[in-house]
ZAMARGU-4260 file (C-alpha; in steps of 0.2 Angstrom, whole numbers, plus 5000, padded with zeros to 4 digits):
<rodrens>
0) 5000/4856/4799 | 4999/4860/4816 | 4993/4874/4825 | 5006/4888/4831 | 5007/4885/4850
5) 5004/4901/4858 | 5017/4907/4870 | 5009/4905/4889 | 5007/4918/4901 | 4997/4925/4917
10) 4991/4941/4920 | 4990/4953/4936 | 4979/4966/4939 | 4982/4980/4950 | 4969/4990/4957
15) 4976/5004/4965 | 4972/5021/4972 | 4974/5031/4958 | 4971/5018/4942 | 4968/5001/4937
20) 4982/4992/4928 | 4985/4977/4918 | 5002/4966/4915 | 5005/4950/4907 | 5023/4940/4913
25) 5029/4924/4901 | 5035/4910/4906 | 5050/4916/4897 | 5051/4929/4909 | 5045/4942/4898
30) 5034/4958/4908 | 5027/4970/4900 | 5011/4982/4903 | 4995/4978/4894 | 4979/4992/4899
35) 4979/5007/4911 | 4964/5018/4913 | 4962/5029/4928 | 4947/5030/4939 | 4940/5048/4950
40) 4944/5054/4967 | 4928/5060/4977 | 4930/5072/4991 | 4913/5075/4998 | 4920/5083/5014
45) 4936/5087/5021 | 4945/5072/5028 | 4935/5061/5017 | 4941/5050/5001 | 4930/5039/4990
50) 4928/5027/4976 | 4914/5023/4966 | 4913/5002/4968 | 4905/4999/4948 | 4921/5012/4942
55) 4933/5002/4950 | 4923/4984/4945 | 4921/4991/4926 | 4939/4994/4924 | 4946/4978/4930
60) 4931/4972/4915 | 4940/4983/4905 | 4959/4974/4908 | 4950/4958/4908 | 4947/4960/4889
65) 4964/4962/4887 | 4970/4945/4896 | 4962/4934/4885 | 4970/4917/4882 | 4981/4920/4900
70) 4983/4903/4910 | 4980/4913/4926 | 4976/4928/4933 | 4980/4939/4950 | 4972/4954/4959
75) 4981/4966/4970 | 4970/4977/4979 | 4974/4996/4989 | 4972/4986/5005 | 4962/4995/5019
80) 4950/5002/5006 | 4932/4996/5010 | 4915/4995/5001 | 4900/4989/5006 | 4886/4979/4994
85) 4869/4967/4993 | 4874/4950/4990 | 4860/4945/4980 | 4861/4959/4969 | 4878/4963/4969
90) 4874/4982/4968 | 4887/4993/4980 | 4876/5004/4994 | 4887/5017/4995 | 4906/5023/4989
95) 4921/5014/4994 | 4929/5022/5009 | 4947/5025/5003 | 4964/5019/5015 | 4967/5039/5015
100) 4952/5044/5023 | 4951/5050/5041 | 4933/5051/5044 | 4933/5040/5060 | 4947/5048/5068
105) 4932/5054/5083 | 4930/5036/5085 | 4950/5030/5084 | 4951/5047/5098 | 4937/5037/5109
110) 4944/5020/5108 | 4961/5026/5112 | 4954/5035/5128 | 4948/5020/5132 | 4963/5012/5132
115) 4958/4999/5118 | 4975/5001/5109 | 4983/4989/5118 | 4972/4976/5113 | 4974/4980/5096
120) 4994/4981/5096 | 4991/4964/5105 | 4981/4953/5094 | 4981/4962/5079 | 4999/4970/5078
125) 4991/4988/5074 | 4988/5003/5084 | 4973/5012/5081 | 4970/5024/5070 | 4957/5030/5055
130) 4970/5023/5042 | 4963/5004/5043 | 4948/4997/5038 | 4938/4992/5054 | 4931/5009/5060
135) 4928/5011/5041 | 4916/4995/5042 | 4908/5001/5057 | 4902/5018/5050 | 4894/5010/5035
140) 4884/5000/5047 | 4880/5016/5058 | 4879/5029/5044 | 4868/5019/5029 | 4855/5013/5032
145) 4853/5002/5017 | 4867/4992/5027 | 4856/4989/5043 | 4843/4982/5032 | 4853/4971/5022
150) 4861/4965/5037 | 4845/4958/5045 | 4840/4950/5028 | 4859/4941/5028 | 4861/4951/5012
155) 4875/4962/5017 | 4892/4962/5010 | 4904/4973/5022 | 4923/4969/5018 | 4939/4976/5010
160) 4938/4978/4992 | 4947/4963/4986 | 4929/4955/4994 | 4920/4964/4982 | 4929/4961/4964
165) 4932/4942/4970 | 4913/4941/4974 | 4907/4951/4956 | 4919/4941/4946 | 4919/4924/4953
170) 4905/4922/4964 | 4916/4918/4977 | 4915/4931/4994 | 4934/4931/5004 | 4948/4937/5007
175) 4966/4934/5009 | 4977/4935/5023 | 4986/4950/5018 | 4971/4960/5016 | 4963/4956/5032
180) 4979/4959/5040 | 4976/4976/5037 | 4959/4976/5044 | 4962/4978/5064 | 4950/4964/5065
185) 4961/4949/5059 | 4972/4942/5076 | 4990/4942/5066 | 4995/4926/5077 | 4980/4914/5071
190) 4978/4921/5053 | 4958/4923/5058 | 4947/4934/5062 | 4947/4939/5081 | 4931/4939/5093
195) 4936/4952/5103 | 4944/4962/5092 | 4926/4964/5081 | 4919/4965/5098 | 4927/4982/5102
200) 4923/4986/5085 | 4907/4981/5084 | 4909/4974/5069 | 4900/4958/5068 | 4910/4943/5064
205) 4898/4934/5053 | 4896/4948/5041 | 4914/4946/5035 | 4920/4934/5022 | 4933/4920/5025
210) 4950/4922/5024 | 4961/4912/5012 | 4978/4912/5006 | 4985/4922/4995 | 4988/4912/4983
215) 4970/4903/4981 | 4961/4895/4965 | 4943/4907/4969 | 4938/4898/4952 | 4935/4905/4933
220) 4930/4923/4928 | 4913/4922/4925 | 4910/4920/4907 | 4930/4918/4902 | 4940/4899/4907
225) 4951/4912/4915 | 4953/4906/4935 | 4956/4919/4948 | 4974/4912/4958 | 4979/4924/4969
230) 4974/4941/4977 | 4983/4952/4989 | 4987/4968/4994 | 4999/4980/4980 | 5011/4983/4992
235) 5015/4964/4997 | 5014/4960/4979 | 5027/4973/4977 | 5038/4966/4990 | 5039/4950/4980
240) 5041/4957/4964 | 5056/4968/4972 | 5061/4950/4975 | 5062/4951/4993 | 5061/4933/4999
245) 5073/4930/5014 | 5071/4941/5031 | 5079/4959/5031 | 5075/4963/5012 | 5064/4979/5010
250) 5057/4987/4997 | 5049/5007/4997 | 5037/5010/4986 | 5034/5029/4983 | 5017/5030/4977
255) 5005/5040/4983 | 5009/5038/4999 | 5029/5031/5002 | 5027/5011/5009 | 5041/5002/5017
260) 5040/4984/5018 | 5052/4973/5026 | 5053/4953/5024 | 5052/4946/5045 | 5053/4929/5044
265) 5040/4915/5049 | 5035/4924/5065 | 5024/4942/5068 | 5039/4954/5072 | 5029/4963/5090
270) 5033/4981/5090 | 5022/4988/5100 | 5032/5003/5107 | 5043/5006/5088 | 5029/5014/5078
275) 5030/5001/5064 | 5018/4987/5059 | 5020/4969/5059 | 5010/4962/5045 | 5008/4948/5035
280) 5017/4946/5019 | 5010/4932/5011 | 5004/4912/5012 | 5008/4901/5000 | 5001/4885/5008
285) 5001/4881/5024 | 5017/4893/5027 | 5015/4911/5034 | 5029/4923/5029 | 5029/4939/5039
290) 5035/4957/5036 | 5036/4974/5045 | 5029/4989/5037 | 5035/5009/5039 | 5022/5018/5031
295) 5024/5037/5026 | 5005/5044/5020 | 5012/5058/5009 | 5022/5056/4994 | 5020/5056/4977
300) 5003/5066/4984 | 5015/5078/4993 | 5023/5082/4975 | 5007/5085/4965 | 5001/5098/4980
305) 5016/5106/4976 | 5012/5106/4957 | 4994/5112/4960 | 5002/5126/4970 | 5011/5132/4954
310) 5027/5129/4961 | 5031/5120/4945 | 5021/5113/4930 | 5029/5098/4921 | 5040/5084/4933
315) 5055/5086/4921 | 5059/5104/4928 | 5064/5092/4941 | 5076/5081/4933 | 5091/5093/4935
320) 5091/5097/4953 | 5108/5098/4959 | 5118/5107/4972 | 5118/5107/4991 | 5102/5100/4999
325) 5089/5113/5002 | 5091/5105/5020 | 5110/5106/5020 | 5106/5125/5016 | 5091/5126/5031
330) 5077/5124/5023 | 5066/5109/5027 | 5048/5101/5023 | 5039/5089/5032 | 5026/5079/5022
335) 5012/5079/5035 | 4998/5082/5023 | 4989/5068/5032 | 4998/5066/5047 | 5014/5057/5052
340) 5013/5038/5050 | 5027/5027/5054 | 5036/5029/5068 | 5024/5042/5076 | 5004/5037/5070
345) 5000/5056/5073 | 4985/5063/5062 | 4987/5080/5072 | 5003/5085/5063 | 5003/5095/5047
350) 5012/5097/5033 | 5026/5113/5038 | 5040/5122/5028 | 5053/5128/5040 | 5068/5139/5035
355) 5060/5149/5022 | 5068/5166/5020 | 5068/5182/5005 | 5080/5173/4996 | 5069/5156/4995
360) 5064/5152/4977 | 5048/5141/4972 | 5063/5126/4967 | 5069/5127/4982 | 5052/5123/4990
365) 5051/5109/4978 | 5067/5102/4983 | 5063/5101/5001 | 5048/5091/4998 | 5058/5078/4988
370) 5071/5078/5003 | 5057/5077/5015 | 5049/5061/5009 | 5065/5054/5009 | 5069/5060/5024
375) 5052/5054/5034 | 5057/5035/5022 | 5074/5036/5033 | 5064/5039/5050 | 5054/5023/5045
380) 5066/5011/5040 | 5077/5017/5056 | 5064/5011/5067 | 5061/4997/5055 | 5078/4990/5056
385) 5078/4989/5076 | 5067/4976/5076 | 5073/4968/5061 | 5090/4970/5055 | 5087/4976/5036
390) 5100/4972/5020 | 5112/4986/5014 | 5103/4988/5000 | 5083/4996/4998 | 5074/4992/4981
395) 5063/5006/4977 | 5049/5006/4964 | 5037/5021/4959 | 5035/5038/4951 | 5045/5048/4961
400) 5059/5033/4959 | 5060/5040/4941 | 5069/5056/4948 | 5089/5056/4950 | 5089/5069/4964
405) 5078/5060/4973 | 5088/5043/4973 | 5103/5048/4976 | 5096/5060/4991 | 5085/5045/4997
410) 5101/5035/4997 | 5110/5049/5006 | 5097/5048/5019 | 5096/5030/5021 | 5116/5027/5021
415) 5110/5013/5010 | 5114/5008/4994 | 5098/5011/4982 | 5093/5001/4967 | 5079/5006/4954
420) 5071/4989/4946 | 5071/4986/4926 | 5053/4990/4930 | 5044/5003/4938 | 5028/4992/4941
425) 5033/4979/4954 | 5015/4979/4962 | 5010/4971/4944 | 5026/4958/4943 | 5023/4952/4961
430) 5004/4948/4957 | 5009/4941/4943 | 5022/4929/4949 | 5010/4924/4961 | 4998/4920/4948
435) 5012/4908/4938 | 5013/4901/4955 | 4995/4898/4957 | 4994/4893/4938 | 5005/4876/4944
440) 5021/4883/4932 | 5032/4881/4949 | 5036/4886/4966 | 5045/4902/4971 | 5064/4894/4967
445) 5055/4893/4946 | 5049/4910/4944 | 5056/4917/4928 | 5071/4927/4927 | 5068/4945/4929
450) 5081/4960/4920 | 5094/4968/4929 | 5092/4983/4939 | 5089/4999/4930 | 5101/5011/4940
455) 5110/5006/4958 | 5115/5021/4967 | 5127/5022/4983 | 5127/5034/4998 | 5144/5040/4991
460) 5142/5057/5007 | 5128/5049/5019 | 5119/5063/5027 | 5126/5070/5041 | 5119/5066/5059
465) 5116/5082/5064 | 5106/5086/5046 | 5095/5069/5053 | 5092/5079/5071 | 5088/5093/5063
470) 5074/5086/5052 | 5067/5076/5067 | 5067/5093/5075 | 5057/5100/5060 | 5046/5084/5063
475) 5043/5089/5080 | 5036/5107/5077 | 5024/5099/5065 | 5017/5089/5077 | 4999/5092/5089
480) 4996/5107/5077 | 4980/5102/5071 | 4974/5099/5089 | 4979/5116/5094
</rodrens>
């Protein structure tokens, strides 16, 4: 008798901020999760987030163990992250410098004095600030010295993170377009890395690893049959797992910061003057898909400062929020924790309850920093949708998508219908198709079927334009505080 054929799948990994997941999708269309473990935060100095490299490597090992017998497998990486290591011994030479940390912003203050922000919005489609990974790369090179000397032995690894795993996995050091779209040093036109752009910079050009498309074959696991198809950043791979395909579709993932991404078309969407990001979404083949991106840096992060403020101790007290909105009753937040992204790229601003009064209780303070990552979302995707007309309807995907105030405010706020996926891990489901892409099983118009939406909410009272002018106004007394 023959032997069972087992049922064929792909795995995706997703190597986020906070964790390191694992999924597995079936041809059948079948997703489910597989392994999750979480890895440390490091904050050796105010401004400053880290990662340690071998964490980080030993718990993608760890998922690996579990994707045994996949035909393919995929990598989503936190993007602007970057670590730094010795290509012959593969040993990291300091912690990864996180997306979130601001150390550089000195230098992003220099540069913009300098006027060099127009060269960046030009070629690379970004305005300058601490948030992306090229000033990160220059401080390694003036702040470790292990870096200098590897450099002139032609030892050093200096990349985004994506470099590192494909480089201690496969033996194979790059990148893909997604990722080194989020760099500064990539020109968004050419899909290659720019001279003059690593010139102001001063990050030299042959230190970084080539640039491939996302979906790529890097070659087998070491030690496993197990070939590496696909890497790009979470957030692009949860725009494709939301299924946004055609321009105008967007997504929101409220992690822990809140990312917008809109699908632009076959062209970078210039914005230089809108606040938002034009960015590549993917490349499969010799095709470049383009997306905007409305990013808001506080979110699910804005929630757990309010939960290590005591203002509540378990997420379900926040399940039965009902009512007016605390903004409908004068009392706003703005989430500035980290500065204000999208449209207004200010890291001066800081976080700011306004309308507080005797009568204010510790729920009402939560509310407000629901309403106000919705609300800074809405400020995003307005700016978003002047320069590509958006769909009526957003697709939303993490933890704070869980919560039914939050939606149906969100989709007050946005005057949009809102939908929740089956899924809440769309960053896993987009790698993953990629990866059955990669593995041969088809092109985009073959991915398996996916399960029907979990909840759709409509706007059925959109927020009221004078409630939008008066969060802008909170917005605007946030601003240039910390420079004061």
């Amino acid at each position: 008798m023959a032997e069972e054929e087992h049922p064929r799948f792909v795995v995706a990994i997703d190597q986020g901020t906070t964790a390191t997941k694992a999924h597995q999708l079936f041809l059948d269309g079948t997703f489910q999760p597989m392994f999750s473990v979480e890895h440390r935060q490091h904050y050796p100095q105010a401004g400053w987030v880290e990662h340690d490299p071998r964490e980080l490597l030993a718990n993608i090992r760890q998922c690996l163990d579990y994707a045994q017998g996949a035909d393919a497998l995929a990598i989503a990486n936190q993007g602007e992250t970057v670590i730094a290591w010795d290509g012959a011994t593969g040993e990291p030479i300091c912690n990864a410098i996180v997306w979130q940390d601001n150390r550089t912003q000195p230098v992003i203050d220099r540069l913009k004095a300098a006027g060099a922000e127009t060269l960046t919005l030009s070629r690379a489609g970004l305005p300058l600030d601490a948030y992306f990974s090229a000033t990160k790369l220059r401080w390694i090179l003036d702040h470790v010295p292990e870096a200098r000397s590897l450099a002139g032995q032609g030892r050093l690894r200096l990349a985004t993170s994506d470099a590192y795993f494909l480089d201690r996995l496969c033996g194979t050091y790059a990148t893909d377009v997604t990722t080194a779209s989020r760099t500064s040093l990539m020109n968004l036109a050419t899909g290659q890395w720019d001279p003059e752009l690593c010139r102001l910079f001063d990050v030299p050009m042959d230190l970084l690893p080539p640039i491939r498309p996302t979906v790529f074959d890097h070659g087998a696991i070491t030690g496993t049959r197990i070939p590496l198809v696909a890497s790009m950043v979470d957030q692009q791979a949860a725009l494709f797992g939301h299924g946004c395909h055609a321009p105008g579709q967007v997504k929101i993932t409220f992690g822990t910061g809140a990312f917008a991404l809109a699908v632009a078309g076959d062209a970078p969407t210039a914005a230089p003057d809108a606040g938002i990001l034009p960015t590549v979404a993917w490349r499969l083949g010799l095709r470049t898909t383009y997306a905007i991106d409305g990013g808001v840096f506080n979110a699910a992060s804005a929630l757990d400062w309010a939960r290590r403020l005591g203002l509540f101790s378990n997420f379900r007290e926040l399940r039965d929020l009902a009512g007016p909105s605390a903004l409908e009753r004068g009392l706003a937040f703005v989430p500035a924790l980290s500065g204000l992204a999208c449209p207004y790229w200010d890291r001066s601003a800081a976080g700011l309850w306004l309308g507080m009064g005797l009568d204010t209780t510790r729920f009402d303070l939560v509310q407000a920093v629901l309403e106000g990552v919705a609300l800074r979302s809405a400020q995003a995707l307005t700016a978003m949708d002047e320069r590509v007309p958006l769909a009526p309807t957003v697709s939303i995907d993490g933890g704070l998508s869980l919560n039914p105030y939050f939606c149906v405010f969100l989709a007050r706020a946005l005057g949009r219908t809102v939908v929740v996926p089956s899924t809440p891990d769309l960053t896993g489901l987009g790698g993953a198709q990629f990866a059955f892409i990669g593995a041969g099983f088809g092109p985009v118009e073959t991915l398996p079927p996916v399960a029907p939406p979990d909840r759709v909410i409509e706007p059925d009272v959109p927020l009221a334009p004078e409630q939008h002018a008066r969060f802008a106004d909170a917005v605007e007394r946030a601003r240039r505080w910390r420079a004061a």
